[in-house]
C-alpha positions as CSV (number, residue, x, y, z in Angstrom):
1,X,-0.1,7.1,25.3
2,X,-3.0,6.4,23.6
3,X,-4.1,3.7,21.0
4,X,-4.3,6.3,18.4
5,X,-0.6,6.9,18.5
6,X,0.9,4.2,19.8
7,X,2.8,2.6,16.7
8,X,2.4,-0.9,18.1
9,X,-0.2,-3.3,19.9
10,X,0.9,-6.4,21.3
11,X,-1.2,-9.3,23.5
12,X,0.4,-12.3,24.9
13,X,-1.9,-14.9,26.9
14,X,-1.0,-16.0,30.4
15,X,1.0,-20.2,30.0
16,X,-2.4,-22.1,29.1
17,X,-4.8,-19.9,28.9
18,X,-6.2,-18.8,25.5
19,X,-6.6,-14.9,25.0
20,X,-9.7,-13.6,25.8
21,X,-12.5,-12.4,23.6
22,X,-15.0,-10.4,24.8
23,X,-18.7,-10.8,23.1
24,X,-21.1,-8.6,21.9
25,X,-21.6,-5.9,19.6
26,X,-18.3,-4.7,18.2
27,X,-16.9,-1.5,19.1
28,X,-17.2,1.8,17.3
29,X,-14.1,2.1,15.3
30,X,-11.6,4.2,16.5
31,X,-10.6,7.7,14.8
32,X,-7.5,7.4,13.0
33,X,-4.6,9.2,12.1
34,X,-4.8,10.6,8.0
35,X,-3.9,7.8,6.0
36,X,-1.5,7.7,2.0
37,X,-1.9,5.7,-0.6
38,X,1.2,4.4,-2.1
39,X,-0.1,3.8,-6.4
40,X,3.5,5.3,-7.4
41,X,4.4,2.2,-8.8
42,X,1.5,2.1,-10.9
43,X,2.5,6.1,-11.5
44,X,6.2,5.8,-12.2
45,X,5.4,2.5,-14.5
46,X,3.3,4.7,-16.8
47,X,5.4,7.8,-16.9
48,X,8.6,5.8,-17.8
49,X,6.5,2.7,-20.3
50,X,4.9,6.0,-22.3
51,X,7.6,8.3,-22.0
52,X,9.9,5.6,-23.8
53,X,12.8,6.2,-25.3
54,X,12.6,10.2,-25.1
55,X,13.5,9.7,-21.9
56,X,17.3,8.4,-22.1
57,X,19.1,11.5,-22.1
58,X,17.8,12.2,-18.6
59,X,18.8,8.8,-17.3
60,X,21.6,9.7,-15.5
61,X,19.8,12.7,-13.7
62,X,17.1,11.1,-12.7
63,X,18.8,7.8,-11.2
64,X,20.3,10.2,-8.4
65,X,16.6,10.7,-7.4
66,X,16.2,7.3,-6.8
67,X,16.5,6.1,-3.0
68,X,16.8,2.4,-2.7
69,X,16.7,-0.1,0.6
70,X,19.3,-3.4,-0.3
71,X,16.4,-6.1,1.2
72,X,18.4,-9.2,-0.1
73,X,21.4,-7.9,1.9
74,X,19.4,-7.1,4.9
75,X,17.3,-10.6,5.2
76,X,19.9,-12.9,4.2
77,X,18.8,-16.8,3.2
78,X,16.2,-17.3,5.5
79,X,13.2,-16.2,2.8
80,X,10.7,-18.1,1.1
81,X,11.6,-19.9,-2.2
82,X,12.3,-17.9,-5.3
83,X,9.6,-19.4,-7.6
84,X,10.6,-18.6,-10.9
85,X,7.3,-19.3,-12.7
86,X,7.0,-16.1,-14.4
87,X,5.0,-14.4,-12.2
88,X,6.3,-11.7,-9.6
89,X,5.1,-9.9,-6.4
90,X,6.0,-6.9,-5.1
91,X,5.1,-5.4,-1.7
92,X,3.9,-1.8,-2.2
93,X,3.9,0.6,0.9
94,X,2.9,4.0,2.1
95,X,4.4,5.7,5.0
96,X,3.3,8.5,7.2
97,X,6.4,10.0,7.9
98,X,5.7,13.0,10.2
99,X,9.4,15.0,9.4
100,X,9.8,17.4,6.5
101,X,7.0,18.1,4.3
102,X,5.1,15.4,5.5
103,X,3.9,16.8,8.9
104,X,1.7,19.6,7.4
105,X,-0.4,16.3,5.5
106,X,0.5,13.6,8.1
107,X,-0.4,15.9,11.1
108,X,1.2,15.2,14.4
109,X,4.2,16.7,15.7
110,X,7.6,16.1,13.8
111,X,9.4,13.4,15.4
112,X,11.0,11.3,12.7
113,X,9.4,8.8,12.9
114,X,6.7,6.8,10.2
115,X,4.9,4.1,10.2
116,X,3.3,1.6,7.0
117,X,0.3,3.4,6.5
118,X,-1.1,1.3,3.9
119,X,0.4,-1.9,2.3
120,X,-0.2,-3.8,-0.8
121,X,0.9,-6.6,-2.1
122,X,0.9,-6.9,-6.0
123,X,1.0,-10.1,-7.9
124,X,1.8,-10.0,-11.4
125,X,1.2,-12.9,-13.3
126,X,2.6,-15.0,-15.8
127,X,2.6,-13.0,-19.1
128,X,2.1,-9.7,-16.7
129,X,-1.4,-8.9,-18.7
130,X,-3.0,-9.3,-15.5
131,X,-2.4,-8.9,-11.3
132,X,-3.9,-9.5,-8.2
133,X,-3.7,-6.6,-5.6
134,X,-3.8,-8.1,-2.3
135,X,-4.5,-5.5,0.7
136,X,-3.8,-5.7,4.6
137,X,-5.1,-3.7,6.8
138,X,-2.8,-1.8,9.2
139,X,-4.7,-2.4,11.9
140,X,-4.4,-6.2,11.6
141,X,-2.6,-8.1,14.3
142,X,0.3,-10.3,12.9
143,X,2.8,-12.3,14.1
144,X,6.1,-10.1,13.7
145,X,9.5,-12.0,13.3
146,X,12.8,-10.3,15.0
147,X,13.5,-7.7,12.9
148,X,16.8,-5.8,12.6
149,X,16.7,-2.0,12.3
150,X,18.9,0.6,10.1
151,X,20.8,1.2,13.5
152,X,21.5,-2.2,13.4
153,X,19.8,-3.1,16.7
154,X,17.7,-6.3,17.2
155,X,14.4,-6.1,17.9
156,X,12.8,-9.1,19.5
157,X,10.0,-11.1,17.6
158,X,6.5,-10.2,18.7
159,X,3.6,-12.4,19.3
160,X,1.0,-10.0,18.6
161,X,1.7,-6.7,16.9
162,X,0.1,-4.2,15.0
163,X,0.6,-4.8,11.2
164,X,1.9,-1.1,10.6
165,X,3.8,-1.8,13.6
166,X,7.0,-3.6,11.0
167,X,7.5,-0.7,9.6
168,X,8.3,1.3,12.1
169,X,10.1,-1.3,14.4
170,X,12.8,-2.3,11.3
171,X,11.5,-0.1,8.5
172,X,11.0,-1.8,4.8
173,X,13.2,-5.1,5.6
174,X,10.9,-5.6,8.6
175,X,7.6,-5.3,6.4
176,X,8.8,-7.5,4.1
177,X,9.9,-10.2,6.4
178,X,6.9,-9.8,8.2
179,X,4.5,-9.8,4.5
180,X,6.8,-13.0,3.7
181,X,6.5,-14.7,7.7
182,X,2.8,-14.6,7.0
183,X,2.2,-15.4,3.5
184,X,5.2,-17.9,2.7
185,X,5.4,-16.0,-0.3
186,X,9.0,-14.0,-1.4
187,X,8.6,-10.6,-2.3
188,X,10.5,-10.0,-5.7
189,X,10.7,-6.1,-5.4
190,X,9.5,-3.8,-2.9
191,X,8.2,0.1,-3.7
192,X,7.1,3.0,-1.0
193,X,5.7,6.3,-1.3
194,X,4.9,8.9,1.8
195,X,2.3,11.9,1.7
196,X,3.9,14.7,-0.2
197,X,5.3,12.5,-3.0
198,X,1.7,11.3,-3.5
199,X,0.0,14.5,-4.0
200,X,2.6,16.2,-5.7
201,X,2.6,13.0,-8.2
202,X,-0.8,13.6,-8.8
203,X,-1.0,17.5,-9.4
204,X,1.8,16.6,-12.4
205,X,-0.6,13.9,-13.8
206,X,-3.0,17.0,-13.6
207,X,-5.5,15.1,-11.6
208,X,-7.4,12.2,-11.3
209,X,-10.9,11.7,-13.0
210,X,-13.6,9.7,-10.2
211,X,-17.4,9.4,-9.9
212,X,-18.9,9.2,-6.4
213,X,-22.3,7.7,-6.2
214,X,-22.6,9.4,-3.4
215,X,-21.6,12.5,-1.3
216,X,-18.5,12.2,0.9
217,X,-17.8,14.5,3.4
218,X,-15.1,14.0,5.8
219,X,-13.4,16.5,8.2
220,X,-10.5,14.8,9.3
221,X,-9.6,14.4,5.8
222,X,-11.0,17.6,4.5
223,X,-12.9,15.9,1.6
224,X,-16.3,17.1,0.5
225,X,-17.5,16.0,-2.2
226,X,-20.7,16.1,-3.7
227,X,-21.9,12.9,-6.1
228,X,-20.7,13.0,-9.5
229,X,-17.7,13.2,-11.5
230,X,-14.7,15.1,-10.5
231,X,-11.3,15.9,-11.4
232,X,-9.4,15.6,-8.3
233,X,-6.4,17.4,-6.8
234,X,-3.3,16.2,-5.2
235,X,-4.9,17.3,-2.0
236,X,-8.3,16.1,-2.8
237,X,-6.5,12.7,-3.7
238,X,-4.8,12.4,-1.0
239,X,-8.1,12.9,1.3
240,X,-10.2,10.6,-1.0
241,X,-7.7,7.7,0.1
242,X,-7.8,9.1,3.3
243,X,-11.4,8.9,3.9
244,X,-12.3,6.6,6.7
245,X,-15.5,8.9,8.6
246,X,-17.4,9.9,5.0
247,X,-17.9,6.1,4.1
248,X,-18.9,2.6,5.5
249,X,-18.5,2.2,8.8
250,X,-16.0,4.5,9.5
251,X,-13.1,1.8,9.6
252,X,-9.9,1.1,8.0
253,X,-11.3,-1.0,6.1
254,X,-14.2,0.9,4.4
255,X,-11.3,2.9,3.3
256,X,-9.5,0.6,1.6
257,X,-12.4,-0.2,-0.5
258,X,-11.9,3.7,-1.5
259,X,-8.2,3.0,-2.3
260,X,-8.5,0.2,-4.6
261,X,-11.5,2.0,-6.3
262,X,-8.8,4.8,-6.9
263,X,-5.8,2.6,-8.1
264,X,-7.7,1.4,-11.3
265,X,-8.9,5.0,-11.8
266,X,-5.0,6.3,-11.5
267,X,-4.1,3.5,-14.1
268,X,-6.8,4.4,-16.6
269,X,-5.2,8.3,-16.2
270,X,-1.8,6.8,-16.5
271,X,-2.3,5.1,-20.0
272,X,-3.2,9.1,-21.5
273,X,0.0,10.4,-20.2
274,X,2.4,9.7,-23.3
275,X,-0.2,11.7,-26.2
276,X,-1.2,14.1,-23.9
277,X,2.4,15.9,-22.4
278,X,5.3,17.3,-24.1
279,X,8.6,15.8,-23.1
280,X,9.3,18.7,-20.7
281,X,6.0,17.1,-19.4
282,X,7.1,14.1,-19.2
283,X,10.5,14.6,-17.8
284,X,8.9,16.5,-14.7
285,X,6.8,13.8,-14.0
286,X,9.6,11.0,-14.3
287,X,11.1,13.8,-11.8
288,X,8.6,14.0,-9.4
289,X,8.5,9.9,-9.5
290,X,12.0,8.8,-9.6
291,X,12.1,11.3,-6.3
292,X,9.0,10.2,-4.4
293,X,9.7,6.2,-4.4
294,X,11.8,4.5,-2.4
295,X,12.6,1.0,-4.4
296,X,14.8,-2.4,-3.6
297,X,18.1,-2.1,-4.7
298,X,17.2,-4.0,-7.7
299,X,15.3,-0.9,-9.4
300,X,17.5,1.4,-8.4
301,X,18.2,3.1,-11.2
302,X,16.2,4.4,-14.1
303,X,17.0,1.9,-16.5
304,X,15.6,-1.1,-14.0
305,X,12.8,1.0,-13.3
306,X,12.0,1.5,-17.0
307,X,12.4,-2.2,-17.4
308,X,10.2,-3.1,-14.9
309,X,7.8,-0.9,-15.8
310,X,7.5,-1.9,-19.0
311,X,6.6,-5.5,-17.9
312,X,3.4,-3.8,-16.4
313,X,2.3,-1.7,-19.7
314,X,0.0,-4.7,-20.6
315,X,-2.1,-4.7,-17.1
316,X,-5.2,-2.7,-17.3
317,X,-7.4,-1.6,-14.8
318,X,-10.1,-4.3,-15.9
319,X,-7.0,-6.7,-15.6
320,X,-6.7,-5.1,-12.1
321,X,-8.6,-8.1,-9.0
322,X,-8.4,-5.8,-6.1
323,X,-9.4,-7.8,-2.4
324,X,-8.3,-7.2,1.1
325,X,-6.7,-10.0,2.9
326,X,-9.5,-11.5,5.0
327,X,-10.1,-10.5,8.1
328,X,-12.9,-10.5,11.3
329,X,-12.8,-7.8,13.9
330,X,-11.2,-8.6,16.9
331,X,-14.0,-9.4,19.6
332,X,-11.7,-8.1,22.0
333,X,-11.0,-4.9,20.6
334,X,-13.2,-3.4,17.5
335,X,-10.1,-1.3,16.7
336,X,-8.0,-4.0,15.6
337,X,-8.9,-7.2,12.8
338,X,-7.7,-10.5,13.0
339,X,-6.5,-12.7,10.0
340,X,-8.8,-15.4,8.9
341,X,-6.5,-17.8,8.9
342,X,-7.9,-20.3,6.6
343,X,-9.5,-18.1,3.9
344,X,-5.8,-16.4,4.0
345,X,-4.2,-19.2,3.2
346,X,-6.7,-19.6,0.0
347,X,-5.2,-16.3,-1.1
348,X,-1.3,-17.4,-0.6
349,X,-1.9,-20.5,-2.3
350,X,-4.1,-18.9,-5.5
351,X,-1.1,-16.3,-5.8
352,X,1.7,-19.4,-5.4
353,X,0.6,-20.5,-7.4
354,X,-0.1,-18.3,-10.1
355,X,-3.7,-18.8,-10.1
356,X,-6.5,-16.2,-9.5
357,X,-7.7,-15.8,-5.9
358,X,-11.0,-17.6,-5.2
359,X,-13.9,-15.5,-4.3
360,X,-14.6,-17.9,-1.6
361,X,-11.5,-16.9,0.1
362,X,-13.1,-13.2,0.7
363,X,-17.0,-14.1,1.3
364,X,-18.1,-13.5,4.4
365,X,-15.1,-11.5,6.2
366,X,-15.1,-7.9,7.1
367,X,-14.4,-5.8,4.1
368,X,-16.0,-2.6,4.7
369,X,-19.0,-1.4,3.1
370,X,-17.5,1.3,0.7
371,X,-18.1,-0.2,-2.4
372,X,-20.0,1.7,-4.9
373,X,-18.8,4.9,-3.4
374,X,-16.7,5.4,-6.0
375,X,-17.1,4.3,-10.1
């Protein structure tokens, strides 16, 4: 099996004997598999906040969309503290499912299986007028805690893994005890989208307006674009987030540069939703939402979700910090990123804290070099 689709990379050093590096030049990423972007929350928040109360006579239909994973009941005690300060964080998640009508966009064969294709973690702060969106890198290599699957067997804590790895290993309980091992910080809700519920989310916003400063073409993603502005498709979305060859250095996280870049675009198209659609409008679109997420138990149902949502109505996109969590390539393997430990823990105690993340705590790491790409 390849590294391409193995779902999970693991190195343990030999008793006293650190793990080797090797030196040098770093290697050429690898080729990936297509990638999501899971912005639903941001989506679903808009639809329900503007939509407001023409919405309630639908309630009941729409909360049987709704699928919802009980995290509290699955981790137990053994969390971080529940600060309540006011603030909140919530661990956002795409998959890359490869059953149903996933394989056609996720490629691959159809074998059930899926993997955290892209993983956010949003702070909201105090007075939720403004966030943080905090993103790791799939291809980071993490400590992974035992993790407990949805079969009930126990797998045993890893070393070394794959970030993307949790996912797939324990599903969403494992990514969040894995988000929470790392960053001491408890997740207050938890949100995932996969590849068809993305795109079709998009077509019913009817598109996302971006300006590329420059050309993008990709054929593993199927983008070409020329620079300018454009209204994109649910398919041209979906390879725009995708995009890892037509930008930077042809990484993951060039890419993610893409994503954020399109998040605060999303939102800005979000806020027009309620004065430009009819309810029948709006109801399809709080149909297509309420059936593409996949929520904690505590939004799941319409009238949590609506509540929620309404406590992000007052984030902008220029309220919007995006940074990745810092990183270096591995020296041993230019396919895989390593945490930088110490700036890291500059970004867990700003967001603890309820305080913006220092730019020092991202100078100076490996971020890609996709910014600008997109306005």
């Amino acid at each position: 099996m390849s590294a391409e689709s193995t779902p999970e990379a693991e190195s343990t050093p030999e008793p006293g004997k650190p793990r080797r590096r090797a030196t040098g030049r770093r290697r050429k990423p690898r080729s990936g598999r297509r990638k999501a972007l899971l912005v639903t929350a941001w989506s679903a928040a808009g639809v329900f906040v503007l939509g407001g109360t023409g919405l309630g006579y639908v309630y009941f239909n729409l909360n049987d969309n709704i699928k919802s994973v009980d995290i509290n009941q699955a981790l137990g005690t053994d969390r971080p503290l529940d600060v309540d300060n006011g603030s909140q964080d919530i661990l956002v998640l795409g998959s890359d499912t490869r059953s149903g009508s996933n394989k056609k966009l996720g490629g691959g064969t159809d074998d059930g299986s899926a993997r955290s294709d892209t993983a956010m973690i949003v702070h909201v702060y105090e007075g939720h007028k403004k966030a943080s969106v905090v993103s790791i890198p799939r291809d980071t290599l993490v400590p992974r805690p035992e993790c407990t699957d949805g079969e009930g067997v126990t797998h045993d804590a890893s070393s070394l893994a794959m970030f993307n790895s949790a996912y797939s290993t324990g599903g969403a309980a494992c990514a969040v005890k894995t988000v929470e091992s790392m960053t001491g910080i408890r997740m207050d809700h938890y949100v995932e989208v996969d590849f068809s519920g993305f795109q079709k989310l998009i077509d019913e916003l009817g598109g996302v307006d971006v300006t590329t400063t420059k050309d993008i073409t990709d054929k593993e993603s199927h983008l070409d674009l020329e620079a300018g502005t454009h209204r994109l498709t649910g398919e041209q979305s979906l390879g725009l987030v995708r995009t890892r060859h037509g930008v930077g250095d042809g990484s993951d996280l060039g890419r993610i540069q893409l994503q954020q870049a399109f998040i605060k675009a999303l939102v800005e198209q979000v806020k027009d939703v309620g004065v430009l659609t009819s309810p029948k409008k709006l109801y399809d679109l709080a149909d297509t939402a309420t059936s593409t997420v996949t929520t904690d138990s505590d939004l799941a149902s319409v009238k949590d979700l609506a509540s929620f949502a309404n406590g992000l109505k007052g984030i902008s996109s220029s309220r919007m910090n995006m940074v990745t969590m810092p990183v270096q390539y591995d020296p041993a393997d230019g396919n895989r990123v390593l945490v930088e430990k110490n700036k890291a823990e500059l970004v867990w105690d700003a967001l603890k804290n309820d305080r913006p993340v220092p730019k020092s705590a991202t100078r100076d790491t490996a971020t890609g070099d996709a910014k600008g790409v997109v306005s």
